[in-house]
Biopython code that builds the backbone (N, CA, C, O; Angstrom):
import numpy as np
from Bio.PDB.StructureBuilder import StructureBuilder

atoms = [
    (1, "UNK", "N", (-2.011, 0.456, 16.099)),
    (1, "UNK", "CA", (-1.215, -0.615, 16.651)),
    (1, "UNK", "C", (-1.657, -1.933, 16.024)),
    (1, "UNK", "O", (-2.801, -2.184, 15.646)),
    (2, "UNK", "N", (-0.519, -2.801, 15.958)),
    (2, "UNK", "CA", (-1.087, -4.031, 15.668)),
    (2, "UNK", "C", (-0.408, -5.355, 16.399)),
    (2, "UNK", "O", (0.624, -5.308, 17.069)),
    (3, "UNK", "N", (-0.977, -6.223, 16.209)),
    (3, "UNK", "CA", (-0.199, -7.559, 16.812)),
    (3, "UNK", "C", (0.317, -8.502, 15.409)),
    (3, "UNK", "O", (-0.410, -9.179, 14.681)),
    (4, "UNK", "N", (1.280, -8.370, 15.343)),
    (4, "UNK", "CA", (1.994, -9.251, 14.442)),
    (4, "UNK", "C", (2.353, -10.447, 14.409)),
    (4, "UNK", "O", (3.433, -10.502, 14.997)),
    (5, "UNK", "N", (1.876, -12.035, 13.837)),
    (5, "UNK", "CA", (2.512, -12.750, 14.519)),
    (5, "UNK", "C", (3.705, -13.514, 13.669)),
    (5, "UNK", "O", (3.694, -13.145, 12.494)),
    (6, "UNK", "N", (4.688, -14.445, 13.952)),
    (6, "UNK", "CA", (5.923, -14.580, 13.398)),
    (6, "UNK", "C", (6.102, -16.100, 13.807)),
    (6, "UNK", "O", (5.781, -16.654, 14.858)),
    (7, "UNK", "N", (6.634, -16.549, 12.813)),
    (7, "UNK", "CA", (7.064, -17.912, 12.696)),
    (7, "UNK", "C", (8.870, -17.378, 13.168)),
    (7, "UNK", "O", (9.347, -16.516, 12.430)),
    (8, "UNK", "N", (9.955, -17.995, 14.571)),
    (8, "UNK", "CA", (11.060, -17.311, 14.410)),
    (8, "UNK", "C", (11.661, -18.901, 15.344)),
    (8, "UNK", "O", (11.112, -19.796, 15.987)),
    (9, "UNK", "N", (12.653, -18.656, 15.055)),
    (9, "UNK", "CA", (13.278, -19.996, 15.889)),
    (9, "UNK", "C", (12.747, -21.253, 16.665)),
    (9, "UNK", "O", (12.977, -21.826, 17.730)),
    (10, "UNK", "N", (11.789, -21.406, 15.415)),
    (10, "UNK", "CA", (10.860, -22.847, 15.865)),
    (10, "UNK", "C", (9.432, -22.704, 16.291)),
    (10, "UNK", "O", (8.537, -23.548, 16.225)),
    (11, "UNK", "N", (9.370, -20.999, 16.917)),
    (11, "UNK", "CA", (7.943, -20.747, 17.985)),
    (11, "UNK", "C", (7.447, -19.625, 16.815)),
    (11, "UNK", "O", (7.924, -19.369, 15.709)),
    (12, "UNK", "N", (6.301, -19.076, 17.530)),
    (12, "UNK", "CA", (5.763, -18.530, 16.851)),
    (12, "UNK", "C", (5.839, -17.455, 18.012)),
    (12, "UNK", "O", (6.001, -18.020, 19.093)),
    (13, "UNK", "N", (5.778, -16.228, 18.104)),
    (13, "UNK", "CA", (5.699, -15.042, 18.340)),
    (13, "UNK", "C", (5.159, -14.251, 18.096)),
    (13, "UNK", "O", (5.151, -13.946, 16.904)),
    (14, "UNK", "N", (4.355, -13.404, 19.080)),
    (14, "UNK", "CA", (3.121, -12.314, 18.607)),
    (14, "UNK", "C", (3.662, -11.092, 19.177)),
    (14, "UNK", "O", (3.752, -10.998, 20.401)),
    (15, "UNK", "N", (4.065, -10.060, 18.341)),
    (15, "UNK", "CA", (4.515, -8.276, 18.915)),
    (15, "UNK", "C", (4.034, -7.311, 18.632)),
    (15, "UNK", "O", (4.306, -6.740, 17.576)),
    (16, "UNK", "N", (3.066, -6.798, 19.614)),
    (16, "UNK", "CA", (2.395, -5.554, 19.609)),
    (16, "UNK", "C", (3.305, -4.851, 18.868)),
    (16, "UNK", "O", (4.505, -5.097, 18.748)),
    (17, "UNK", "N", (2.814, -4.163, 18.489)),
    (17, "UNK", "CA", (3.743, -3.637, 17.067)),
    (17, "UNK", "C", (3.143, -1.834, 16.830)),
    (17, "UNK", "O", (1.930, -1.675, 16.695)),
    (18, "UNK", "N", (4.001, -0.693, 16.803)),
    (18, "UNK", "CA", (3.550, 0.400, 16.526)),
    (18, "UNK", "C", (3.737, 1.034, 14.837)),
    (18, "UNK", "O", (3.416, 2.172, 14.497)),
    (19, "UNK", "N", (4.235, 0.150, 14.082)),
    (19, "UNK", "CA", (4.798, 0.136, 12.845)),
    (19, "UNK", "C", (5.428, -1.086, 12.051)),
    (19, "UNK", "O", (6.542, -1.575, 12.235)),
    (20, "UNK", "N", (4.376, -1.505, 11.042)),
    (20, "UNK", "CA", (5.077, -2.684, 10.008)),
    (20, "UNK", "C", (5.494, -1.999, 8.730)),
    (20, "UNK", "O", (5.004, -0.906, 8.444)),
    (21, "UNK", "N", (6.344, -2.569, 7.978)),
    (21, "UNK", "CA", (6.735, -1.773, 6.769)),
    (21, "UNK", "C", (7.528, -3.724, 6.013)),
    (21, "UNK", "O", (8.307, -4.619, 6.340)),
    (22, "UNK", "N", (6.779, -3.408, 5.130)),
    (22, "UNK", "CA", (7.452, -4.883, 3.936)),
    (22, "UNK", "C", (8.235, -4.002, 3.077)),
    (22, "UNK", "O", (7.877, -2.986, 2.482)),
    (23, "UNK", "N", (9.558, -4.674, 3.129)),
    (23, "UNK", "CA", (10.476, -4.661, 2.024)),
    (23, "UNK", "C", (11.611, -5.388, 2.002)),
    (23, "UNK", "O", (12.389, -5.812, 2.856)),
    (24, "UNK", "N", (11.473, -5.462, 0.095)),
    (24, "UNK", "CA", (12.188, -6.657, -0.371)),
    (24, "UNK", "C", (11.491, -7.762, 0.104)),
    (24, "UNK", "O", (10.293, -7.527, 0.260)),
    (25, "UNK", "N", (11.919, -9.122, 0.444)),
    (25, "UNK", "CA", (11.309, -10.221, 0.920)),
    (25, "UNK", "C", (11.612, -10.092, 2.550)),
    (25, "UNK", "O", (12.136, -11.101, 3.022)),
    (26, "UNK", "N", (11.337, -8.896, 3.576)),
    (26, "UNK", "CA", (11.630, -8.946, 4.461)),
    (26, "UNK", "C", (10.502, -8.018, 5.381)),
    (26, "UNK", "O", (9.905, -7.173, 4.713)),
    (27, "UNK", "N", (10.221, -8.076, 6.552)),
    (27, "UNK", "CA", (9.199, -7.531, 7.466)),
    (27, "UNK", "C", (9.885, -6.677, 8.708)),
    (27, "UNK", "O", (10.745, -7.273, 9.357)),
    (28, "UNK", "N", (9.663, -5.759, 8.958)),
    (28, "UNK", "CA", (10.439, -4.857, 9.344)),
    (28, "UNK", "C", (9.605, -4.254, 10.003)),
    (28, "UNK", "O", (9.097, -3.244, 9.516)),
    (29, "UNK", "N", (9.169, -4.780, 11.509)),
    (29, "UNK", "CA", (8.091, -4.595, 12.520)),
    (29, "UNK", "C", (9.135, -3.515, 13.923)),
    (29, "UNK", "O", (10.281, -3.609, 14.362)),
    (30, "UNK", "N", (8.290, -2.836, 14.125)),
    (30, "UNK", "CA", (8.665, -1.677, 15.720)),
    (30, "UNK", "C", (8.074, -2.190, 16.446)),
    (30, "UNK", "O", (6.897, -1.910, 16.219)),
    (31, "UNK", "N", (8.177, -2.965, 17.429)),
    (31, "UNK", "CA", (7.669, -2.958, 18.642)),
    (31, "UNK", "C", (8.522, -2.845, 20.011)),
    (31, "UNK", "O", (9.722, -3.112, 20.076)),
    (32, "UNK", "N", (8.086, -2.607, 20.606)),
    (32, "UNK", "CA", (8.727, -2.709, 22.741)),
    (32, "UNK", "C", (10.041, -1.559, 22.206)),
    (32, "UNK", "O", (11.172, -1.772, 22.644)),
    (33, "UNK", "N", (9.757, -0.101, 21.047)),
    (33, "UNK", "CA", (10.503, 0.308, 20.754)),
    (33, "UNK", "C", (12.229, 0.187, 20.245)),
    (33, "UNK", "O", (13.230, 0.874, 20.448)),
    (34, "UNK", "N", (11.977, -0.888, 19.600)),
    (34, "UNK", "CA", (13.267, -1.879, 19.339)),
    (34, "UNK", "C", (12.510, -1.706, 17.374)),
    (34, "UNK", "O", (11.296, -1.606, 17.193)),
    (35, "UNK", "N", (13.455, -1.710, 16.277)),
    (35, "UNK", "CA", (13.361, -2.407, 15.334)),
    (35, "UNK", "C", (13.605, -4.193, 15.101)),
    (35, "UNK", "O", (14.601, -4.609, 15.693)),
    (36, "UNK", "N", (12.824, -5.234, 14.332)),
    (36, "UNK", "CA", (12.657, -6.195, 14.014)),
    (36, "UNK", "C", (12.576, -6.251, 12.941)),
    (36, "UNK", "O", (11.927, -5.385, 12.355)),
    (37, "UNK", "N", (13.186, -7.268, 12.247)),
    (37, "UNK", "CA", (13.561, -7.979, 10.911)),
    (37, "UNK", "C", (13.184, -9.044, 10.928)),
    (37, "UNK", "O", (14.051, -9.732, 11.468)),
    (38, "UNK", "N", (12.028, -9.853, 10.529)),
    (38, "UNK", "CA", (12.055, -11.233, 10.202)),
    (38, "UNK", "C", (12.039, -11.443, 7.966)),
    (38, "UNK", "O", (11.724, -10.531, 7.202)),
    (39, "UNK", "N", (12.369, -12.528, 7.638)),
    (39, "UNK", "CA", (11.821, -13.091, 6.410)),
    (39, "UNK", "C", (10.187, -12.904, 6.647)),
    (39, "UNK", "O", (9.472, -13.095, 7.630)),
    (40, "UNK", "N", (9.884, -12.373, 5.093)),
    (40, "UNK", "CA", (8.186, -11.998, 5.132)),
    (40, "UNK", "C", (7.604, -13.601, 4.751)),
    (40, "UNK", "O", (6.416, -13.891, 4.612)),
    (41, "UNK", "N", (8.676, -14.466, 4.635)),
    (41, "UNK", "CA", (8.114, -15.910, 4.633)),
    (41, "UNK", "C", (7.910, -16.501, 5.988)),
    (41, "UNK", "O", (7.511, -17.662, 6.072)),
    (42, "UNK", "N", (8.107, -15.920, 6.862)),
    (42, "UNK", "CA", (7.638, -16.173, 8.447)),
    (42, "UNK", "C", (6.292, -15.419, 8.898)),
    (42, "UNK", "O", (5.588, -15.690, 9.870)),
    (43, "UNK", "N", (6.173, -14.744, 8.264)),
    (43, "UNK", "CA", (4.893, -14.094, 8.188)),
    (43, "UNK", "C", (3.382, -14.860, 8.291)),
    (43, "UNK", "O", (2.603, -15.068, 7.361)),
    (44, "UNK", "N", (3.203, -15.248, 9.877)),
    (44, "UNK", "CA", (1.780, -16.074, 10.059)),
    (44, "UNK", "C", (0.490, -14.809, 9.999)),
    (44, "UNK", "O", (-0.524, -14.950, 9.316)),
    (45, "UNK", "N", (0.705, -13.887, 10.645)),
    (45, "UNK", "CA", (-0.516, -12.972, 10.021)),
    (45, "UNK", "C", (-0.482, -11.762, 11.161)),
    (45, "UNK", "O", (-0.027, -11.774, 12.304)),
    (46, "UNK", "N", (-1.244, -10.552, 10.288)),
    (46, "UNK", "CA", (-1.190, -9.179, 10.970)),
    (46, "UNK", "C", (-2.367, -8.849, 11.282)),
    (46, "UNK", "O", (-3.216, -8.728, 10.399)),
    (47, "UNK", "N", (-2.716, -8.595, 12.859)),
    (47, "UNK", "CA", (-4.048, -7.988, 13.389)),
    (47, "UNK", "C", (-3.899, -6.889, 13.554)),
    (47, "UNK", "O", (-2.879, -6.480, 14.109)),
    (48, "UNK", "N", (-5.044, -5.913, 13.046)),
    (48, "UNK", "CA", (-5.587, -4.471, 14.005)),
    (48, "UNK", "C", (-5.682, -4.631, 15.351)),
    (48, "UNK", "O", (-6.206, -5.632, 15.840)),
    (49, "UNK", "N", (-5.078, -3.452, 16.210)),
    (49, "UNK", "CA", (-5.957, -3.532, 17.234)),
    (49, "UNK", "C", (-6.680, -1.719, 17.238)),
    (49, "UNK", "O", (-6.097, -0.674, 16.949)),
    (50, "UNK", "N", (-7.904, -1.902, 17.616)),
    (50, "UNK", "CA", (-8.654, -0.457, 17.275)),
    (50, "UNK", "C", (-8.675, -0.147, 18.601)),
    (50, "UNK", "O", (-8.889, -0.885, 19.563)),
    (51, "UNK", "N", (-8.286, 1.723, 18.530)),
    (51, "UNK", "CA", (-8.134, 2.331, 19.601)),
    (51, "UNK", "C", (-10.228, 2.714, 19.917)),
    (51, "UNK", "O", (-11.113, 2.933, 19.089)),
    (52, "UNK", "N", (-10.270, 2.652, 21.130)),
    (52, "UNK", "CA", (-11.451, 3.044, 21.474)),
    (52, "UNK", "C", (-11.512, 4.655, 21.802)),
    (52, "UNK", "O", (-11.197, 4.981, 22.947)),
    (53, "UNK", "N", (-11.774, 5.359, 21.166)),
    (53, "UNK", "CA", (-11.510, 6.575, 21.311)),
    (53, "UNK", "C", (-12.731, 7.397, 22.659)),
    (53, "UNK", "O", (-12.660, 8.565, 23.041)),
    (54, "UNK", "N", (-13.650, 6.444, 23.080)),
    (54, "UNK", "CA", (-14.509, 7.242, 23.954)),
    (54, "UNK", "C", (-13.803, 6.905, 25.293)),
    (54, "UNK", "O", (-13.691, 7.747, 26.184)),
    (55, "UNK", "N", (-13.262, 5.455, 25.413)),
    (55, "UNK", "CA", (-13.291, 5.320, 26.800)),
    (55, "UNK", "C", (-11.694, 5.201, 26.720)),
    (55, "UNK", "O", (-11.190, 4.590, 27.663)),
    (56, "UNK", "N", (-10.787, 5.710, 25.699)),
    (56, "UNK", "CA", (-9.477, 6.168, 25.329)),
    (56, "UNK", "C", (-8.314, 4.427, 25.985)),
    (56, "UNK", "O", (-7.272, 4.405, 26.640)),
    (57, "UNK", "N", (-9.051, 3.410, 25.474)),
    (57, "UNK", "CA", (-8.833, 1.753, 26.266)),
    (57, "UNK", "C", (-8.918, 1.253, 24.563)),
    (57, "UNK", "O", (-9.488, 1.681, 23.560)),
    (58, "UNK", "N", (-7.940, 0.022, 24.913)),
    (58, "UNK", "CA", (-7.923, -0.416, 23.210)),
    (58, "UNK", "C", (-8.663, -1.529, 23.598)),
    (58, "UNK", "O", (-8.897, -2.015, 24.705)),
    (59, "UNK", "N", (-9.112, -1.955, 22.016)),
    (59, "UNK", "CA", (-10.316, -3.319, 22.155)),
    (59, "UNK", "C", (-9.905, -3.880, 21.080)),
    (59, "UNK", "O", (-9.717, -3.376, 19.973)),
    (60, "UNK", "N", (-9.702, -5.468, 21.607)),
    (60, "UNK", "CA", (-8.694, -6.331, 20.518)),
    (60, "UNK", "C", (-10.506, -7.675, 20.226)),
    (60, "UNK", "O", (-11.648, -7.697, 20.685)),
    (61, "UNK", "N", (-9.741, -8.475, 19.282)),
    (61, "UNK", "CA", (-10.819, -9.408, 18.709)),
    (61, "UNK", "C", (-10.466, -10.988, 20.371)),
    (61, "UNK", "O", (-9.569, -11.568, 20.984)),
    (62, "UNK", "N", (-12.091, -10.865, 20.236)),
    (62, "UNK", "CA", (-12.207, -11.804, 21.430)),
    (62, "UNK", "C", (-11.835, -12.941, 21.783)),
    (62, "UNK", "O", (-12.005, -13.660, 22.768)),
    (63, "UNK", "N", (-10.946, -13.037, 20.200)),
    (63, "UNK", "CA", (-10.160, -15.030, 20.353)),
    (63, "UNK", "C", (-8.467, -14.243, 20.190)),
    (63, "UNK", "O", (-7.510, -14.804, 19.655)),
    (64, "UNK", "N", (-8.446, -13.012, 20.727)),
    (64, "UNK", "CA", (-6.713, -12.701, 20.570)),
    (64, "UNK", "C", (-6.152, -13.339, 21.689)),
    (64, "UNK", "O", (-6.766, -13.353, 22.756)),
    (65, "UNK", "N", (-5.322, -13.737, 21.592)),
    (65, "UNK", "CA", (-4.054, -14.768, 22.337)),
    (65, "UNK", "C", (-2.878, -14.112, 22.288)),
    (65, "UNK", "O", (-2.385, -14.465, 21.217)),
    (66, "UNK", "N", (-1.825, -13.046, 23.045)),
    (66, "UNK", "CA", (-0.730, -13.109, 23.149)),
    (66, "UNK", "C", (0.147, -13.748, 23.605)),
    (66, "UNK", "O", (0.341, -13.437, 24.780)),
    (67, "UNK", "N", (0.950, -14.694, 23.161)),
    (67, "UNK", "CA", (1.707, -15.293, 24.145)),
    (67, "UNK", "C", (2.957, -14.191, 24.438)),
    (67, "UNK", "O", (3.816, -14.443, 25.283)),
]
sb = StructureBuilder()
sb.init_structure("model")
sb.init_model(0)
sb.init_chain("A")
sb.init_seg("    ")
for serial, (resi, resn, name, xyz) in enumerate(atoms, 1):
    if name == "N":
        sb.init_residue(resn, " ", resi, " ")
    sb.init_atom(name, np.array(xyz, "f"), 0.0, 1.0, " ", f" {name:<3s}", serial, name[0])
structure = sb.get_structure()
């Protein structure tokens, strides 16, 4: 999984995301089971999030912010 975030109608936007794929000049993110299309020139930046496989709970970086 990852958190994607997006420059899109003025705001910026972050979507847990189960699949990114770049093509052409375009970003083509899955999340909340919906496909997304932004310009890969909106593209503010892509986080991991790592599955914790003992206590089966995901663990994100300690300055993550979803809005």
């Amino acid at each position: 999984m990852f958190v994607v975030s997006i420059f899109h109608e003025g705001h910026e936007r972050n979507l847990v995301a189960t699949g990114i794929r770049m093509q052409d000049s375009l970003v083509v993110v899955q999340a909340g089971g919906r496909r997304h299309v932004f310009p890969s020139a909106n593209l503010i930046e892509i986080m991991m999030i790592e599955e914790d496989v003992e206590d089966d709970h995901f663990i994100t970086s300690p300055n993550l912010l979803i809005n």
